[in-house]
C-alpha positions as CSV (number, residue, x, y, z in Angstrom):
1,X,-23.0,2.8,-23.5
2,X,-26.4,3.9,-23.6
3,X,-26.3,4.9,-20.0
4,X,-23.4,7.2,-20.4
5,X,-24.8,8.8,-23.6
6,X,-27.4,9.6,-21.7
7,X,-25.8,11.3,-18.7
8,X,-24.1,13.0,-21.3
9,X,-26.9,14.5,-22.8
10,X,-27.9,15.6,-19.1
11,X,-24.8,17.5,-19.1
12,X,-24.3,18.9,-22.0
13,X,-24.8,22.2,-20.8
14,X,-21.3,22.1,-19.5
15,X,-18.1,23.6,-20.7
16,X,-16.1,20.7,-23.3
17,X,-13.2,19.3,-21.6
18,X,-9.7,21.3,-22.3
19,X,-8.5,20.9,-25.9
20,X,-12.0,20.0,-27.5
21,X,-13.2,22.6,-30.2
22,X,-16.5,24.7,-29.6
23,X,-19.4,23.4,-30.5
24,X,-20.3,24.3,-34.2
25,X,-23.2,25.0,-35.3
26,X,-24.9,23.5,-38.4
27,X,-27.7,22.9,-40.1
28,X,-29.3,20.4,-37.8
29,X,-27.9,22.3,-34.8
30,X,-25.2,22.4,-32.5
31,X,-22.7,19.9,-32.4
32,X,-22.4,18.2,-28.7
33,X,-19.0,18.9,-27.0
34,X,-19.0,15.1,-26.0
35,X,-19.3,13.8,-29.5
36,X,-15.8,14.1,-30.7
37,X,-13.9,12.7,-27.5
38,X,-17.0,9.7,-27.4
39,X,-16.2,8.8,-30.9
40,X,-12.3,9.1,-30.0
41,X,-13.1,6.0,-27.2
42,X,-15.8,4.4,-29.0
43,X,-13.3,3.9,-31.9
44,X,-10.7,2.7,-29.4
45,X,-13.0,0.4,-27.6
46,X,-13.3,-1.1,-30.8
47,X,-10.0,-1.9,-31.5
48,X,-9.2,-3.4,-28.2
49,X,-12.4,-5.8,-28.2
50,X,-10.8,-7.4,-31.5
51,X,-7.9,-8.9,-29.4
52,X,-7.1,-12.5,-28.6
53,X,-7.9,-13.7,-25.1
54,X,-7.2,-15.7,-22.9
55,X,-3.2,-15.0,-22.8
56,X,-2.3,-15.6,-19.9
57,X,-2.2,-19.3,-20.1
58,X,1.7,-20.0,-19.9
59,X,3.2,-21.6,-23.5
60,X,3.8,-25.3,-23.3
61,X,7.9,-24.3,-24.0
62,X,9.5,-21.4,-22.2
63,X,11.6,-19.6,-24.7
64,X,15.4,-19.0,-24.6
65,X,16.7,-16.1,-26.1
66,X,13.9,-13.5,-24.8
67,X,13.8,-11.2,-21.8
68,X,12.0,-12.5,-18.8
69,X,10.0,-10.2,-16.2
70,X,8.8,-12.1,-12.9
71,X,6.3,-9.7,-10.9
72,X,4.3,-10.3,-7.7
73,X,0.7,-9.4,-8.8
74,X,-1.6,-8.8,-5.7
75,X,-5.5,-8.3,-6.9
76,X,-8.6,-7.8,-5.3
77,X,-10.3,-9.5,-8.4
78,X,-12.4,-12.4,-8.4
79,X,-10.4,-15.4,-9.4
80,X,-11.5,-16.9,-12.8
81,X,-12.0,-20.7,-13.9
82,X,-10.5,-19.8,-17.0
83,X,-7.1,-20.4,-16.7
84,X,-6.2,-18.2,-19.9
85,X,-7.9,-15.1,-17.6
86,X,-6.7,-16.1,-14.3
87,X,-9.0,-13.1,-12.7
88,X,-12.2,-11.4,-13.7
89,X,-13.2,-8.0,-13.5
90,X,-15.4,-8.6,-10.7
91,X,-14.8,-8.3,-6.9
92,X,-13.5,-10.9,-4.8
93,X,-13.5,-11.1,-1.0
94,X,-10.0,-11.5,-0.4
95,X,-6.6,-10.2,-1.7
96,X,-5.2,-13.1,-3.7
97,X,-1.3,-13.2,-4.7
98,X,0.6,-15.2,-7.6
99,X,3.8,-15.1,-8.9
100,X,3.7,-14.1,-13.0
101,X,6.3,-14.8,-15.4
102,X,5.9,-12.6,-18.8
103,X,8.4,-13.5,-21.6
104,X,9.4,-10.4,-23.8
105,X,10.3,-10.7,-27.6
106,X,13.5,-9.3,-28.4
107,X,14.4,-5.9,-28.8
108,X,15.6,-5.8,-32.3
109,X,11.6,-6.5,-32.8
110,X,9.8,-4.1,-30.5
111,X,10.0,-0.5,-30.0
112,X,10.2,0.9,-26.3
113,X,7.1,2.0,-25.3
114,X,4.9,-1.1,-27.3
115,X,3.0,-4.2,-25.7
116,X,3.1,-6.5,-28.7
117,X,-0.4,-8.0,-27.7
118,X,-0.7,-11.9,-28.9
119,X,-2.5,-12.3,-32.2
120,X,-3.4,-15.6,-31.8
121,X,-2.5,-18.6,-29.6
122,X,-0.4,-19.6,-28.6
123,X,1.5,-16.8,-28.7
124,X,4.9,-16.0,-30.8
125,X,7.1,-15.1,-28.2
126,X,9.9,-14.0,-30.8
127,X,7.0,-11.5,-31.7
128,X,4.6,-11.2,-29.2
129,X,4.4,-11.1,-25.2
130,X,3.8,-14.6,-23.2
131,X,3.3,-15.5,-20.1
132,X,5.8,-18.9,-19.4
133,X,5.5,-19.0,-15.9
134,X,1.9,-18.9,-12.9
135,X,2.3,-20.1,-8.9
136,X,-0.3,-19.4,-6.2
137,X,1.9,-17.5,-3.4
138,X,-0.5,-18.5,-0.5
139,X,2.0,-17.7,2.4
140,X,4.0,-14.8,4.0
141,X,6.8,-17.2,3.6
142,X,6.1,-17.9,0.1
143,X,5.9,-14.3,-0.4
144,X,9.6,-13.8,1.3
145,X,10.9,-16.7,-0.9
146,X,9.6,-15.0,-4.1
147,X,11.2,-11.5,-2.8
148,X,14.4,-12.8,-2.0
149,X,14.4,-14.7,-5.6
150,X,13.9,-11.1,-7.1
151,X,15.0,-8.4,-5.0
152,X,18.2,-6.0,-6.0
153,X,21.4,-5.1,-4.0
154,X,19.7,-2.4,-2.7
155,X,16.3,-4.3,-1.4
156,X,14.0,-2.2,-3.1
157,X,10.0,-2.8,-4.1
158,X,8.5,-1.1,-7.2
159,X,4.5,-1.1,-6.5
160,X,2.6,-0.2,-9.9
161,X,-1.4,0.8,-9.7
162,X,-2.8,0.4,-13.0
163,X,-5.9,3.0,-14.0
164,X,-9.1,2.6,-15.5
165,X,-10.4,0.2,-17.9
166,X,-7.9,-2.3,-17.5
167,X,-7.9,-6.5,-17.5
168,X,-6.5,-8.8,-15.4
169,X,-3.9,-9.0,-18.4
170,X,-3.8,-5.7,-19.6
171,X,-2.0,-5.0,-15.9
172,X,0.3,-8.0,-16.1
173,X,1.9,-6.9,-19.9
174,X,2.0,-3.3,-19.3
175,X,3.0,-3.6,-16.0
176,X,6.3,-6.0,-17.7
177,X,6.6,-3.3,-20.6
178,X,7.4,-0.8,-18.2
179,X,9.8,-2.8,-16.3
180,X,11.5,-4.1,-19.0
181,X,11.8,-0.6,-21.1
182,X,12.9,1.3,-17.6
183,X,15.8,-0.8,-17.2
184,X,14.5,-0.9,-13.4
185,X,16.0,-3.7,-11.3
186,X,13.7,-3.3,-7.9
187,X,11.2,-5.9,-7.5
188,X,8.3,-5.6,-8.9
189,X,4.6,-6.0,-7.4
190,X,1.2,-5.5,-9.5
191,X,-1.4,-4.4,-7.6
192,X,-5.1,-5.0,-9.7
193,X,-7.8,-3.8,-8.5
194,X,-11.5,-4.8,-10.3
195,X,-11.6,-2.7,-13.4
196,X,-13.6,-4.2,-15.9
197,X,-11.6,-3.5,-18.9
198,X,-14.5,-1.5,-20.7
199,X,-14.5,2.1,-21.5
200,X,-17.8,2.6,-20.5
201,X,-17.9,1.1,-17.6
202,X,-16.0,4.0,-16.2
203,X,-18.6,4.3,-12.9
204,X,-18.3,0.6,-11.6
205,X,-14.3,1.3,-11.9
206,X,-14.6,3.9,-9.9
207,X,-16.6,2.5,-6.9
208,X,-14.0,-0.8,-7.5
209,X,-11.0,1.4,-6.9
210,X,-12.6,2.7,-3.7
211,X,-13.1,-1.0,-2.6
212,X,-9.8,-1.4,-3.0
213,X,-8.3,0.7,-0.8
214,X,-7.8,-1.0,2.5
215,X,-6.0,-3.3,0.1
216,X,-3.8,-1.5,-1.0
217,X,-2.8,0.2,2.2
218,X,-2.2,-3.3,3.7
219,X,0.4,-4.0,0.8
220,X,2.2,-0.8,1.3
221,X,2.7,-1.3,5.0
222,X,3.8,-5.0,4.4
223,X,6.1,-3.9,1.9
224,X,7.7,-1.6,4.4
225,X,7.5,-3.4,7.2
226,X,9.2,-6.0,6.0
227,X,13.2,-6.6,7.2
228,X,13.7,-7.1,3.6
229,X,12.4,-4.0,2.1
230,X,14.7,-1.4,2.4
231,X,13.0,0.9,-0.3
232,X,9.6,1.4,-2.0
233,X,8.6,3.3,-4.8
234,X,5.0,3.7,-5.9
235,X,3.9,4.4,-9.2
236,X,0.6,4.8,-10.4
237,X,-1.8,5.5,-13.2
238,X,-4.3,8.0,-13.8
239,X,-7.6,6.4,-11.4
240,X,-5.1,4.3,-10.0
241,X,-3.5,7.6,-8.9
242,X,-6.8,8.3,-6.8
243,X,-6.4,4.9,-5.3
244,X,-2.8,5.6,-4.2
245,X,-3.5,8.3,-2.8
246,X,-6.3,7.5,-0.7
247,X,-4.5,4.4,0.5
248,X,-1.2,6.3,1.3
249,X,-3.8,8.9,3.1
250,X,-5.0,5.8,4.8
251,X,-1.3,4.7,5.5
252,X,-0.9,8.0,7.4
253,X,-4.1,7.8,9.3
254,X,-3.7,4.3,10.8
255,X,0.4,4.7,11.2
256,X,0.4,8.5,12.6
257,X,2.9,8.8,9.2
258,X,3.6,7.0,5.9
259,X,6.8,4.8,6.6
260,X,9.7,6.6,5.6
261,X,10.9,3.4,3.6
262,X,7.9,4.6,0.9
263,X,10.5,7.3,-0.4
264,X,8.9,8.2,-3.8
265,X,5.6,8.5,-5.6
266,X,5.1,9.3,-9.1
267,X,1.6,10.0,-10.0
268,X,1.4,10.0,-14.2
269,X,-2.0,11.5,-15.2
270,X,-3.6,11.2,-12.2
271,X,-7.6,11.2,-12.4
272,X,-8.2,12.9,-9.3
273,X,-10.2,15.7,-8.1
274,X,-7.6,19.0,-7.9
275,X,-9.6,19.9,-4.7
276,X,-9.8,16.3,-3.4
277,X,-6.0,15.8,-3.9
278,X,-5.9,18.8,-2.0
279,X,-7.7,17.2,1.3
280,X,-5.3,13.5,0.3
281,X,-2.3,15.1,0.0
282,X,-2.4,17.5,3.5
283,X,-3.9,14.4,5.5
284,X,-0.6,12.5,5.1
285,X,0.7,14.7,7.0
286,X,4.0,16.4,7.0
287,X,6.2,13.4,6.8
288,X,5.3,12.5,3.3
289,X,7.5,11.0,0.4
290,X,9.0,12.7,-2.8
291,X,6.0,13.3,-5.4
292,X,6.3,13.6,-9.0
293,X,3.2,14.6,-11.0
294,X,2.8,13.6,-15.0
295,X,0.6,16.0,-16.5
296,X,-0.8,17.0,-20.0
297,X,-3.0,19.5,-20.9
298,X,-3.6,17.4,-23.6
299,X,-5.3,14.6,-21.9
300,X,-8.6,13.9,-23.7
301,X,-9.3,11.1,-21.2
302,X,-8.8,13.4,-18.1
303,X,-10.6,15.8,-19.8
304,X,-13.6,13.6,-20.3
305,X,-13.2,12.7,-16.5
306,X,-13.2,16.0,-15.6
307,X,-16.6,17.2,-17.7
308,X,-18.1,13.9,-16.2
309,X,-17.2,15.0,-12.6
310,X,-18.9,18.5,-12.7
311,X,-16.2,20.6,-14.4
312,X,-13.3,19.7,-11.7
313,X,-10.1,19.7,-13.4
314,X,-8.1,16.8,-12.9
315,X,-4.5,17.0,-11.4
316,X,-2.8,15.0,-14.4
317,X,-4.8,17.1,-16.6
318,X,-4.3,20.8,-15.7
319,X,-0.6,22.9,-15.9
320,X,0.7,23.0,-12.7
321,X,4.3,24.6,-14.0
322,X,3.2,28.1,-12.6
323,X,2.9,26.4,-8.7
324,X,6.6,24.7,-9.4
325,X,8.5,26.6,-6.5
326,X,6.1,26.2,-3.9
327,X,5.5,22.6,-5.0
328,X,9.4,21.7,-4.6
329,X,9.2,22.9,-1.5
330,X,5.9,20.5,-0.3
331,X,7.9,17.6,-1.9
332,X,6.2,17.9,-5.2
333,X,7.8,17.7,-9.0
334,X,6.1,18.5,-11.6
335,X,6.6,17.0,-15.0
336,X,4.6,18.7,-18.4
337,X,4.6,16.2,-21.3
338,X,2.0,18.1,-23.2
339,X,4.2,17.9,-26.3
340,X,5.5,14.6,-25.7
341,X,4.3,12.2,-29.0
342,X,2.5,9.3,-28.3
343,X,0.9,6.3,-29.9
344,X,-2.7,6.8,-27.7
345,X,-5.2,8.8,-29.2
346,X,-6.5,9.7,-26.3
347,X,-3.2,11.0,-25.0
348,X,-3.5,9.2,-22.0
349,X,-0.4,6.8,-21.7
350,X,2.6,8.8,-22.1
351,X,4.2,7.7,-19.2
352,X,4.8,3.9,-20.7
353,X,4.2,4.2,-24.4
354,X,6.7,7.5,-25.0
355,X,10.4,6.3,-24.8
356,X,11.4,9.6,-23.4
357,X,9.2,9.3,-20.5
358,X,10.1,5.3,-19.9
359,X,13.7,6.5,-20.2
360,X,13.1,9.0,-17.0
361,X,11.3,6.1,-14.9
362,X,14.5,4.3,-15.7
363,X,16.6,6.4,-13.9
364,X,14.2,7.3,-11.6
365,X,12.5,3.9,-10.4
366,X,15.9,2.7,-8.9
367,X,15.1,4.9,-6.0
368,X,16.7,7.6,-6.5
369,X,14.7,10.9,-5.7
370,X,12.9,12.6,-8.1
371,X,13.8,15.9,-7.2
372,X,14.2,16.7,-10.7
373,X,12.5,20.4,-10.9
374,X,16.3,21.8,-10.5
375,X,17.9,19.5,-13.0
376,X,18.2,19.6,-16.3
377,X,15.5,19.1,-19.2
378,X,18.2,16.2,-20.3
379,X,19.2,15.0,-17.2
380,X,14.7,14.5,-15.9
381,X,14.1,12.4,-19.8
382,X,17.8,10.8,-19.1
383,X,18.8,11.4,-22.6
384,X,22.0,13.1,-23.1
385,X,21.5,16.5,-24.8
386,X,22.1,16.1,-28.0
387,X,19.6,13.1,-28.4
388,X,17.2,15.3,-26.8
389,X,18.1,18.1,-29.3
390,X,17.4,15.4,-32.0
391,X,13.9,14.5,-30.4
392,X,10.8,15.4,-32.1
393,X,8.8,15.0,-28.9
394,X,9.5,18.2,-26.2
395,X,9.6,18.1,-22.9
396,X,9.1,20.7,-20.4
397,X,10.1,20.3,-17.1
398,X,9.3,22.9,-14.1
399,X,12.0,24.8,-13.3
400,X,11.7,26.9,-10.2
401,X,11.9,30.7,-10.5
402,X,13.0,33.1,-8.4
403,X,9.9,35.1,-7.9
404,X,6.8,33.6,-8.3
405,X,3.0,36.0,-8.5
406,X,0.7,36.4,-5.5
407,X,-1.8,35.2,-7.5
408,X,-0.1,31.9,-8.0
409,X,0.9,32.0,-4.5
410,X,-3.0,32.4,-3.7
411,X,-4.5,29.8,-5.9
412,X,-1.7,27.5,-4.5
413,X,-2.5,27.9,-1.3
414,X,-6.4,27.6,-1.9
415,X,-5.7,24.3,-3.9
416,X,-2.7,22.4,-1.8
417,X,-3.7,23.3,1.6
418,X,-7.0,22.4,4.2
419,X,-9.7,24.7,4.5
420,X,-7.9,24.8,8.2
421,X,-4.8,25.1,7.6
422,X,-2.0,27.5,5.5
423,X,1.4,26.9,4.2
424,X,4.0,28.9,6.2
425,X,7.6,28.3,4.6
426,X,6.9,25.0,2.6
427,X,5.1,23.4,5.6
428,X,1.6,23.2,6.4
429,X,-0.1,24.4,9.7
430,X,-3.2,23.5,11.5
């Protein structure tokens, strides 16, 4: 903590993220623009290092009348002797698999959107989430097994990349929040890379994301190589977001062209760069899949990233609805939840704590496309009209126009294209 106030102080000449105030001055002088977002997360960091630990041990008695979620969970972690942990946030030297069951209380007792964390052990899984069910998957065969235990009609993989500052367990229950709440029926597969599971610890996440990469690229291309994959979706989580990027750049590299199995990627808050999602998104290459973009302008997180990173704004974190029309036509929707209400302070989580949002991943994440920039407000949240009417939360959705500004076109082009290259008619040019 001391370390980041520092480098804080080092650059507090810069501009406040989006949606802080102006400093103020006072008696004793200006108030820092950090200060208010710093005391947001220290306050938040607080509450999360009052929770039990140790939950992942699996309860003595699986329960009956709760859902069940079984995931594949592929880490790069450093395996832990504490069997409550299961992984660390340190690096390990391999890629290590297991099988995890998560038990889910009923719905009469939850809200959509909430990870009832444990209280106390061992957990109350009428109340609380519980793991019932750990196996070692130490084989390609072992892998197929668990795949053809899981997998749909339809063969198709959900991959989920969590972001920053998350645990070993903090992956595992969100990760079975958000399949549960979407309704999805593809199989899902965890990928955790090292995070630490501190706020500010925000650096060493970083560099652990970019050792995850190769990783990551090697689970993709299993996933569609595989005679029993016939779809993969990709969804990932603002730094997670970097790292699925890079890997599906990576993807591209090695395999001349991302698989055309990996159909969709949805990217909600991504923490990247704008300018080096720029370089990611061209070096795919032409061939890429359907993106969908999450963003909020209201992002305090993103906007703390961004201030950290030199004043870049981030991609989750800056209004791309002007750039819609040329977007659709690179692939790209874009989807504003700015006014969508959500239980994080920070505004950061949206895209699994806001029913409205889990509703769209619902009908989204079965892998169906998510060309949604020419449908309906209703039809992207998957509510019908009138209960979106009834909403207090508002969703705006780009919706292409018919004529869109030389000055957007410019900025578009300067942002979503290679120093090389140009966009000619939706496709890019060397």
């Amino acid at each position: 903590m001391t370390a980041l106030l520092s480098y804080a102080r080092r650059k507090a000449q810069l501009q406040p993220p989006r949606g802080l105030a102006k400093p103020a001055a006072t008696g004793r002088g200006r108030v820092r623009p950090w200060v208010p977002v710093l005391l947001t997360i220290s306050l938040v960091a607080s509450g999360c290092a009052g929770r039990t630990q140790d939950v992942l041990r699996p309860l003595a008695v699986a329960p009956t009348d709760t859902s069940r979620v079984t995931m594949l969970v592929a880490t790069t972690r450093k395996p832990s002797e504490d069997p409550g942990k299961l992984f660390s946030g340190d690096r390990g030297t391999a890629i290590s698999l297991n099988s995890v069951s998560v038990s889910i209380p009923p719905d009469r007792v939850r809200k959509i959107g909430e990870v009832q964390w444990p209280s106390r052990l061992p957990q109350n899984p009428e109340k609380e989430f519980a793991v019932t069910g750990v196996s070692t998957v130490s084989s390609e065969r072992q892998a197929r097994d668990w795949f053809g235990k899981n997998r749909n009609s339809k063969r198709q993989v959900l991959i989920f990349v969590h972001g920053f500052n998350n645990t070993y367990a903090d992956a595992v229950f969100r990760f079975a929040q958000i399949v549960h709440d979407s309704g999805t029926d593809a199989a899902p597969i965890l990928f955790t890379w090292p995070s630490r599971g501190r706020v500010f610890d925000y650096l060493y996440d970083k560099e652990s994301a970019n050792y995850s990469r190769r990783a990551l690229e090697d689970l993709i291309l299993q996933a569609a190589k595989s005679p029993d994959v016939d779809d993969v979706t990709i969804l990932a989580h603002s730094m997670g977001g970097w790292l699925a990027a890079e890997a599906l750049r990576g993807v591209a590299m090695r395999e001349k062209s991302i698989p055309p199995k990996v159909r969709n990627v949805i990217l909600a808050s991504p923490d990247i760069d704008i300018d080096v999602f720029r370089r990611q998104f061209t070096e795919m290459g032409p061939r890429r899949p359907h993106f969908a973009i999450l963003t909020s302008t209201r992002d305090k997180a993103l906007g703390v990233s961004g201030w950290l990173s030199g004043g870049v704004n981030r991609v989750g974190g800056t209004d791309l609805r002007p750039y819609a029309p040329l977007l659709e036509e690179l692939g790209v929707s874009v989807i504003d939840t700015s006014g969508i209400t959500t239980s994080d302070p920070l505004g950061h989580n949206a895209f699994a704590d806001s029913p409205e949002i889990v509703r769209l991943l619902g009908r989204r994440l079965a892998g169906q496309s998510l060309e949604g920039a020419k449908a309906s407000v209703a039809d992207q949240v998957g509510t019908s009209a009138a209960n979106l009417a009834g909403s207090a939360a508002r969703v705006a959705v780009a919706v292409p126009v018919a004529v869109i500004s030389p000055e957007a076109r410019a900025v578009l082009k300067r942002e979503l294209s290679s120093d090389d290259g140009k966009i000619i008619d939706g496709q890019i040019s060397y």
